[in-house]
C-alpha positions in Angstrom: 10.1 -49.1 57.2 7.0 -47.9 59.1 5.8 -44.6 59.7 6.0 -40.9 57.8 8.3 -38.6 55.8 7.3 -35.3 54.7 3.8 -35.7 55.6 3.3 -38.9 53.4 3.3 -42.8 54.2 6.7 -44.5 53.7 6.5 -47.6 51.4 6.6 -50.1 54.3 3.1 -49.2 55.0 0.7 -50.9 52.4 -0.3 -48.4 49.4 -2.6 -52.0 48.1 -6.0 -52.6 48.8 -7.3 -54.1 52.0 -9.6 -57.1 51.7 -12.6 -55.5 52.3 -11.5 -52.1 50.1 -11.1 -54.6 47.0 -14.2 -56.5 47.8 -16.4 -53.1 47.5 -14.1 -51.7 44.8 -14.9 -55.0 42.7 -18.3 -55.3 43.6 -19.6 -51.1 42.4 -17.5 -52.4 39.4 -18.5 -55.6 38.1 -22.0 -54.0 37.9 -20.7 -51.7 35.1 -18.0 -53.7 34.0 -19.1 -56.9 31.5 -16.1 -57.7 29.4 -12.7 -57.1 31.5 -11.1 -58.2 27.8 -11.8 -55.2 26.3 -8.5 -53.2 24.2 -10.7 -50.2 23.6 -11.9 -47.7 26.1 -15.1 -45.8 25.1 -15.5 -43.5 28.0 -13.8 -40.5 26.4 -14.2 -37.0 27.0 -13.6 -34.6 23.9 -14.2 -31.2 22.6 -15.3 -28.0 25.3 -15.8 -30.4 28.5 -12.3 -31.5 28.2 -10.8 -28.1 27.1 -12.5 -26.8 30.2 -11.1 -29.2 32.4 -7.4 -28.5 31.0 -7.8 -25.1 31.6 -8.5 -25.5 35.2 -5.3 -27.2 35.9 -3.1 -25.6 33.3 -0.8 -25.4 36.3 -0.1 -28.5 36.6 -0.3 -29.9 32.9 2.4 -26.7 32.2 4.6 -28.3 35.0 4.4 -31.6 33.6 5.4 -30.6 29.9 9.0 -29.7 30.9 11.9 -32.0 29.5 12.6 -34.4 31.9 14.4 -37.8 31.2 12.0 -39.8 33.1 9.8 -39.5 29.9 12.2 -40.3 27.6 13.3 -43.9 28.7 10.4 -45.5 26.9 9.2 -47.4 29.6 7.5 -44.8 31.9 4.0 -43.2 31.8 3.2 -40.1 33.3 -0.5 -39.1 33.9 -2.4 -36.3 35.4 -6.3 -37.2 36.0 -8.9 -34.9 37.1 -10.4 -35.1 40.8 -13.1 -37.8 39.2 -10.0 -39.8 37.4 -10.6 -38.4 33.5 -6.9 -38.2 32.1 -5.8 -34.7 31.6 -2.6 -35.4 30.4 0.1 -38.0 29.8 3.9 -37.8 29.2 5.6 -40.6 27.4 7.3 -41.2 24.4 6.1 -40.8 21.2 6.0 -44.6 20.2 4.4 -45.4 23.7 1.5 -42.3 23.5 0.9 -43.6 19.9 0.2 -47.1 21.2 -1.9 -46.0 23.8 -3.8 -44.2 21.5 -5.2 -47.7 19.5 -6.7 -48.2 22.9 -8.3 -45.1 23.5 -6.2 -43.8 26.1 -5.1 -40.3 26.3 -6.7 -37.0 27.7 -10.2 -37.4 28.6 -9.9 -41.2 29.1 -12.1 -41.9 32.3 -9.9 -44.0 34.3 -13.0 -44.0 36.9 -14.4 -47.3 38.9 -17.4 -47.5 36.7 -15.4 -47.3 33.1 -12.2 -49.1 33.9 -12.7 -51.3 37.2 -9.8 -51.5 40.2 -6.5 -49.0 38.9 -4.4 -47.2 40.9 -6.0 -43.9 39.9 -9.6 -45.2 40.3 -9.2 -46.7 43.6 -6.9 -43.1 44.4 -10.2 -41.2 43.6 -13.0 -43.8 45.6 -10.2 -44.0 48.7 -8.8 -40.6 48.6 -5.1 -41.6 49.3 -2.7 -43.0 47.4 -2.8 -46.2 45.6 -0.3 -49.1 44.2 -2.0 -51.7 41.6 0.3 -54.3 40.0 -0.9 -57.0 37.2 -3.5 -59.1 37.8 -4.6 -56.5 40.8 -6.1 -54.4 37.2 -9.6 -55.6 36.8 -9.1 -54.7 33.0 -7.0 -57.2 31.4 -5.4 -54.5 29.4 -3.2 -53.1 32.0 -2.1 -56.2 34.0 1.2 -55.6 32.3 1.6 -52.6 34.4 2.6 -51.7 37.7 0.9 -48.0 38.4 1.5 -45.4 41.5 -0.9 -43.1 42.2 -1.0 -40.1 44.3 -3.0 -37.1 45.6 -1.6 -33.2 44.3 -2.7 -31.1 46.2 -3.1 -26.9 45.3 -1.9 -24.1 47.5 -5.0 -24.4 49.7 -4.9 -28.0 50.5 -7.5 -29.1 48.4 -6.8 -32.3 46.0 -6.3 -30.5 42.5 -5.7 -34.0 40.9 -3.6 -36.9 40.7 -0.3 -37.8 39.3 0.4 -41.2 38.5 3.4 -43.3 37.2 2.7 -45.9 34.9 5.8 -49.0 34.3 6.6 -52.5 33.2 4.6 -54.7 35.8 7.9 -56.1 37.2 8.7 -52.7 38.5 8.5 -52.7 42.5 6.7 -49.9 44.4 10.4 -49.4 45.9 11.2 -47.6 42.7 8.1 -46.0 41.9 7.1 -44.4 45.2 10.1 -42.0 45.3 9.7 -41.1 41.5 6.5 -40.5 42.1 6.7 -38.5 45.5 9.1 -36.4 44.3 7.0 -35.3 41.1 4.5 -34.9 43.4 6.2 -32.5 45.8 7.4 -30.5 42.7 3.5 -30.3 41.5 2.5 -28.8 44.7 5.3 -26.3 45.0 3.9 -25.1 41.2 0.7 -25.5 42.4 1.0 -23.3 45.4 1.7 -20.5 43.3 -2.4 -20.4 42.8 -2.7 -18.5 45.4 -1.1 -15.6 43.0 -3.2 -16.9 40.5 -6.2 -15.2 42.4 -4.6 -11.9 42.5 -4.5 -11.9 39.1 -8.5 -12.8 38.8 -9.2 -10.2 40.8 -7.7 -7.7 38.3 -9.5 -9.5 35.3 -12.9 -9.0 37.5 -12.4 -6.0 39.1 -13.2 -4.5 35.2 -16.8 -5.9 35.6 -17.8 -3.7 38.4 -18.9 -6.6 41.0 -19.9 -5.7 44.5 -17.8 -6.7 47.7 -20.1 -9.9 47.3 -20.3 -11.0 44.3 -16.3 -10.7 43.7 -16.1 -13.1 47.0 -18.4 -15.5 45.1 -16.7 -15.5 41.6 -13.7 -16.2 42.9 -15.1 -19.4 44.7 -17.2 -19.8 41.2 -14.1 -19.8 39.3 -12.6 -22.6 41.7 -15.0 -24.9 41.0 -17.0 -24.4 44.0 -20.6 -25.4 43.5 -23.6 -23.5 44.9 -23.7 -25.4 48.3 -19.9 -25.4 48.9 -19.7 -21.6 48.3 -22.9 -20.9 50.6 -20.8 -23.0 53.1 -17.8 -21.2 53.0 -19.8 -17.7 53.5 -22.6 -18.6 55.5 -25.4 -17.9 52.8 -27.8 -19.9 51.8 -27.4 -21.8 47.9 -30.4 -20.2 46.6 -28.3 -16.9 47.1 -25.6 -18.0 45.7 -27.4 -19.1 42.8 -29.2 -15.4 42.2 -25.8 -13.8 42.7 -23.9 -16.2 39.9 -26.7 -15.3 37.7 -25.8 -11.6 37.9 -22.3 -11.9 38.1 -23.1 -13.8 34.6 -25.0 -11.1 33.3 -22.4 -8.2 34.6 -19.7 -10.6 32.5 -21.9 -11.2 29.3 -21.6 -15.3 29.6 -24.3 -17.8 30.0 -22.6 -20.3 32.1 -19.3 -21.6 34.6 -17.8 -22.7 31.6 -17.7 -20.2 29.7 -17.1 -17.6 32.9 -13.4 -19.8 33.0 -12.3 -19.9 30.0 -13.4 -16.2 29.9 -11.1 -15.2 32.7 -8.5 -17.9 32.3 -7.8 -16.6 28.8 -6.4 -13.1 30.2 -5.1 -14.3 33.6 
């Protein structure tokens, strides 16, 4: 079945790799990549970086934590990753997580080109679309047991937020996953389009600090991640004002840096 429903490819059109995707996906990652043997993952993020990164899609994780019996049938994986691929969080059973966990894999796992090779969820994040891998497709031996779907969420604004993916026994066909999967996804972004309240709600928190017209325009891009650049974009100011701006919008809110200018004003909102 060809074409589009809801906005998103039907599974007739191919979700896989096209020759010369995977030849450029295998190539940036056999130069990282020496040992595709490996059971344990190193590339791990831990402590304030990934506590950080949580907080900025609480949303989403929040949504994901509710009962559902998808999780429960010991076969399925549910991940959310990051807009670079780290793992935010996973849903599983108890017995699967804990297994996992002997290989290193569980929030702040980088499931990025450079640490894990060709997955649905890196090649998601170096394509920007969605992404089937099956078996042998892995370049990492330890998930050619595995069939994984991977898709883009996307926030109130339109913006990727993250990715879910669904993680199952490698006979599995994409026939079953991509519906799962497109429906968690469609739920995700009706959550996620509640953000857009979200805002209303920092505006309240930073409304207390006393920022000008300007600088409450900027914090609010600051506090969406925005960099220097893309919020100099988006108002038509240079990044060198952007960057004297965030350092007084810092000093009217007492912190030293983005990260702790989040966690600051996700903590009340």
């Amino acid at each position: 079945m060809e074409g589009k429903t809801e906005g998103r490819t039907r599974p007739g059109t191919a979700f896989g790799l096209v020759p010369e995707e995977r030849r450029r996906l295998e190539a940036a990652a056999s130069r990282r990549i020496q040992d595709p043997d490996v059971t344990y993952l190193s590339a791990r993020l831990e402590g304030a970086e990934l506590r950080l990164r949580q907080a900025r899609r609480r949303r989403l994780i929040r949504w994901l934590q509710q009962p559902s019996v998808l999780y429960r049938d010991g076969l399925t994986i549910v991940m959310a990753a990051d807009t670079d691929g780290t793992l935010l969080h996973l849903e599983s059973t108890a017995q699967v997580l804990t297994r996992l966990q002997r290989h290193n894999i569980g929030p702040g796992t980088r499931l990025t080109l450079e640490e894990t090779g060709i997955h649905a969820v890196s090649a998601a994040v170096e394509l920007g679309r969605s992404m089937f891998t099956r078996g042998r497709e892995h370049t990492l031996s330890l998930f050619r047991d595995w069939s994984c779907f991977c898709m883009p969420v996307k926030d109130g604004y339109g913006e990727t937020a993250g990715y879910l993916a669904l993680t199952v026994p490698k006979h599995v066909s994409l026939s079953y996953l991509y519906p799962l999967t497109g429906g968690l996804v469609r739920e995700a972004e009706r959550e996620l389009a509640g953000r857009r309240h979200v805002l209303t709600s920092m505006e309240r928190q930073l409304a207390a600090f006393r920022l000008t017209g300007r600088e409450m325009e900027i914090a609010k891009y600051w506090l969406l991640d925005y960099d220097y650049k893309q919020i100099g974009q988006a108002l038509g100011i240079s990044p060198n004002t952007v960057r004297v701006m965030i350092a007084s919008i810092h000093g009217k809110l007492g912190v030293a840096s983005k990260a702790s200018m989040i966690l600051k004003v996700l903590e009340i909102v």
